[in-house]
C-alpha positions in Angstrom: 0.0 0.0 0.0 2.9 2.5 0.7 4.6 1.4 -2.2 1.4 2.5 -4.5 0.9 5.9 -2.3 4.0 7.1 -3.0 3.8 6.4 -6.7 0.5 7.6 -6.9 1.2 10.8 -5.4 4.3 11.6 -7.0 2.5 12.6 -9.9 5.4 14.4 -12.1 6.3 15.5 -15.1 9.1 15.5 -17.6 11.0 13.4 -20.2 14.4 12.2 -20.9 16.4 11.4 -24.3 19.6 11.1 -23.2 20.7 13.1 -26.5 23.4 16.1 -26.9 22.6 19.3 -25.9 23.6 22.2 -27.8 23.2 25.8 -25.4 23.2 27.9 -28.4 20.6 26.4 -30.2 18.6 29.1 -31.6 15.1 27.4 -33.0 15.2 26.0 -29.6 15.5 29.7 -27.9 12.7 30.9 -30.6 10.6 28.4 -29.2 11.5 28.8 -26.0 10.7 32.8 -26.2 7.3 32.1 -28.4 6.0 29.9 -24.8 7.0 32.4 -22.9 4.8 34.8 -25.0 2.3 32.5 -24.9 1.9 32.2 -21.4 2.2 35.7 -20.8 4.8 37.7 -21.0 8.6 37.1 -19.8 8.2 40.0 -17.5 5.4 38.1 -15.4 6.3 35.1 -15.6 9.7 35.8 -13.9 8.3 37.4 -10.8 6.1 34.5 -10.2 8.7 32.4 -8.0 6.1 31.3 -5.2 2.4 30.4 -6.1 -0.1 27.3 -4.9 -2.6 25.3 -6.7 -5.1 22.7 -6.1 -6.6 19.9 -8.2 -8.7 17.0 -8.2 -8.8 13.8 -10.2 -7.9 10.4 -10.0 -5.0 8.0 -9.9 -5.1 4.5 -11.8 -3.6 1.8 -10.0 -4.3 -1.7 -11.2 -6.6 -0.8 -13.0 -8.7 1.0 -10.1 -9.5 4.8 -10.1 -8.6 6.5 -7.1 -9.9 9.7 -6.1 -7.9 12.3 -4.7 -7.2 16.1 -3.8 -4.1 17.7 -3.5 -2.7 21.2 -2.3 0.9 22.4 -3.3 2.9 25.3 -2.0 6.3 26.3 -4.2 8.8 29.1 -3.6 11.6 28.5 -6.0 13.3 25.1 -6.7 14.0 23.8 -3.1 11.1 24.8 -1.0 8.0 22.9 -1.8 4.6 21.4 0.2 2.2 19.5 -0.8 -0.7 17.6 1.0 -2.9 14.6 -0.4 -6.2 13.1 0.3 -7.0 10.1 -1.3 -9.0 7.4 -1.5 -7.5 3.8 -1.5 -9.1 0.2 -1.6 -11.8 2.1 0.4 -10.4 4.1 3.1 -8.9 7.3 3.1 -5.2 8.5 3.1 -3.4 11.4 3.6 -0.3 12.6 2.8 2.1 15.5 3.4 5.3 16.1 1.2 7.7 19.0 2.4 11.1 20.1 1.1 13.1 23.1 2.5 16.5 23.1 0.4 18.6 20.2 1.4 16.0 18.2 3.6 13.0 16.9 3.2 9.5 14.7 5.1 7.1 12.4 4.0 4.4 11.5 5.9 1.6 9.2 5.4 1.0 8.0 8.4 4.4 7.3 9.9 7.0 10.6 9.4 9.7 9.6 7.3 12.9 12.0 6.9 14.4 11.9 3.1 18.2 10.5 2.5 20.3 13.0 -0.4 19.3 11.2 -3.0 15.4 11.3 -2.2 15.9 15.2 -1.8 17.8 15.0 -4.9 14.9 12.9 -6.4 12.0 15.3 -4.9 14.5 18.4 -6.5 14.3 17.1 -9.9 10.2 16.3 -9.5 9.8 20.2 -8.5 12.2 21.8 -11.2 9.6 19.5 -13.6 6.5 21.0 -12.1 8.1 24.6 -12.6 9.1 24.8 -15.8 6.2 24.2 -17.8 4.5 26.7 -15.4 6.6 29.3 -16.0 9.7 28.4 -18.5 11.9 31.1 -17.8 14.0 29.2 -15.5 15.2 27.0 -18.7 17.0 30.7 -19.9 19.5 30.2 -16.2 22.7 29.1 -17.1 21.8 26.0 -14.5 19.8 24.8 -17.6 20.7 23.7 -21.6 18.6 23.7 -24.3 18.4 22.7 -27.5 16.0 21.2 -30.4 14.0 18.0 -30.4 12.2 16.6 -33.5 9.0 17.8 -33.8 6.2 14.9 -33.0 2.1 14.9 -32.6 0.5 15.6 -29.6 -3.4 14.6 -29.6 -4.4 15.9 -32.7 -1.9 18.4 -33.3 1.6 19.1 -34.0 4.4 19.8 -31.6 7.8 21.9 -31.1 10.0 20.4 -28.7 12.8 21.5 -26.8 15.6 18.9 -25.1 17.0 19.9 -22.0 18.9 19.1 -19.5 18.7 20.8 -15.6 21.0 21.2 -12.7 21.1 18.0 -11.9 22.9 16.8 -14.9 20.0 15.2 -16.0 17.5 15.2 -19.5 14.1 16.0 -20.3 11.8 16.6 -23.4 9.0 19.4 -23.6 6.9 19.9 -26.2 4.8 23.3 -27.7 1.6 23.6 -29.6 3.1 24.9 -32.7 0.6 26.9 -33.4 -0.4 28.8 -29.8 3.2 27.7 -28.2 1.8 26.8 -24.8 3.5 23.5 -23.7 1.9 20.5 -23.9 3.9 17.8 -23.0 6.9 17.0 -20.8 8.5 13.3 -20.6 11.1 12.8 -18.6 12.8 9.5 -16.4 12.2 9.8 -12.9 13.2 7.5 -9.7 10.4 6.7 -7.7 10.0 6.7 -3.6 9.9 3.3 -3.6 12.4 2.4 -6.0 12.6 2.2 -9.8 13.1 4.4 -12.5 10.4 5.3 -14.9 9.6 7.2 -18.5 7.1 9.6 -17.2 4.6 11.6 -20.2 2.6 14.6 -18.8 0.3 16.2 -21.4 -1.7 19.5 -20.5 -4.9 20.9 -21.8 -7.3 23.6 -21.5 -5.6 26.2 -20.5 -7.4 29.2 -18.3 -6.1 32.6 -17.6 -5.0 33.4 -13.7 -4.5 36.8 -13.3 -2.6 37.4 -16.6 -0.6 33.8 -16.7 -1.8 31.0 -18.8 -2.5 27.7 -16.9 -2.8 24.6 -18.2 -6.2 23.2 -15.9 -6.0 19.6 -17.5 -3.5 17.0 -16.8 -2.6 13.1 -17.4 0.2 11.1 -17.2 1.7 7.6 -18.1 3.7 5.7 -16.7 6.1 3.4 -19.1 2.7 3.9 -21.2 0.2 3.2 -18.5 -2.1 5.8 -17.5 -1.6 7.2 -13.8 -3.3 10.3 -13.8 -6.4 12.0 -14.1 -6.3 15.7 -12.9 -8.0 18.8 -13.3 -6.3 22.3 -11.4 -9.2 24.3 -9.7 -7.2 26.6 -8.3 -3.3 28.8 -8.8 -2.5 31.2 -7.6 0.6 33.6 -7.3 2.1 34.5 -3.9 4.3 37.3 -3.4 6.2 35.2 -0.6 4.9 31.9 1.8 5.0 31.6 5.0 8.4 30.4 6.2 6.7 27.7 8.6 5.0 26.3 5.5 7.9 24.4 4.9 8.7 23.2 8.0 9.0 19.3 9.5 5.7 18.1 9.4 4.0 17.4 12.7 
């Protein structure tokens, strides 16, 4: 059971190709500065380094749909909350996830205090969540770009852009060629639990939020199985969080 609630609610985004990385790619920066456009303006989106959301949806586990509800906190790439409510073979489950830069908490139940490489893990899951969000963090030097072929998402085609993040490792995003909002990220990611895993994030039906365009639709797959189910009902931008809101979780 804790095996499945930790994969169920890591639900990330990302992709990688393992492919070289050229910095200086331009059609990858064109891309890259046609998103950023697209979701409103690189002005905005680069003051918006704390905001929140909720969503709903459900997680598919053996083949069983579990509801759930979620509530995330962000400020910048190492400070991060999240809290889960699910249901599971019948009973409910909740969750808290917390990172404040170089440690970390799960708790479900029991509190359980991340090693490095689960902070590094949790890191990578957050830098994942941020960039399609906002994308200007893929113009810091921490991150390379460059060009990925081109390929159809749903019924339409799609731009993509390789990258590669702080970490040292790779992942894939892909643009609605025509509007340029993202709408897909694959990337590998290591799971609580153990094992590494291709994960595919699309996004839909995106909603304005106070001049920022939101993607309020999400699925993934995982290795090709579909996890998630999720629609966002609320995001919000916060000038700054409450430092306590990333504290050890009582």
């Amino acid at each position: 059971m804790k095996r499945l609630l930790c994969i169920a609610f890591l639900a990330i985004l990302a992709s990688g190709l393992g492919t070289s990385i050229q910095a200086d790619d331009e059609i990858a920066k064109a891309t890259l500065d046609k998103a950023i456009k697209a979701l409103g303006g690189e002005e905005k989106l680069a003051k918006a380094e704390a905001f929140t959301w909720k969503s709903k949806g459900k997680f598919i586990i053996n083949g069983s749909d579990n509801n759930f509800k979620s509530h995330v906190t962000v400020q910048g790439f190492d400070q991060y909350r999240s809290e889960f409510e699910g249901e599971f073979n019948g009973s409910t489950v909740k969750g808290v996830t917390v990172l404040k830069g170089g440690k970390g908490w799960r708790k479900f139940g029991e509190l359980m205090e991340m090693n490095e490489d689960q902070v590094a893990n949790e890191k990578r899951s957050i830098y994942l969540m941020i960039i399609p969000t906002t994308l200007v963090a893929l113009k810091d030097k921490k991150f390379e770009i460059g060009t990925a072929s081109e390929e159809k998402v749903g019924d339409k085609q799609a731009a993509g852009i390789k990258g590669k993040g702080p970490d040292g490792k790779d992942f894939t995003i892909y643009f609605d060629k025509e509007s340029g909002v993202p709408v897909k990220v694959v990337a590998k990611m290591t799971f609580p639990m153990g094992g590494e895993f291709t994960v595919e994030t699309s996004f839909a039906n995106y909603k304005d939020f106070d001049g920022i365009q939101k993607a309020t639709k999400i699925e993934s797959k995982r290795d090709g199985e579909k996890f998630l189910d999720a629609e966002l009902t609320e995001f919000k931008i916060v000038d700054k969080v409450d430092a306590s809101t990333f504290d050890e979780p009582k």
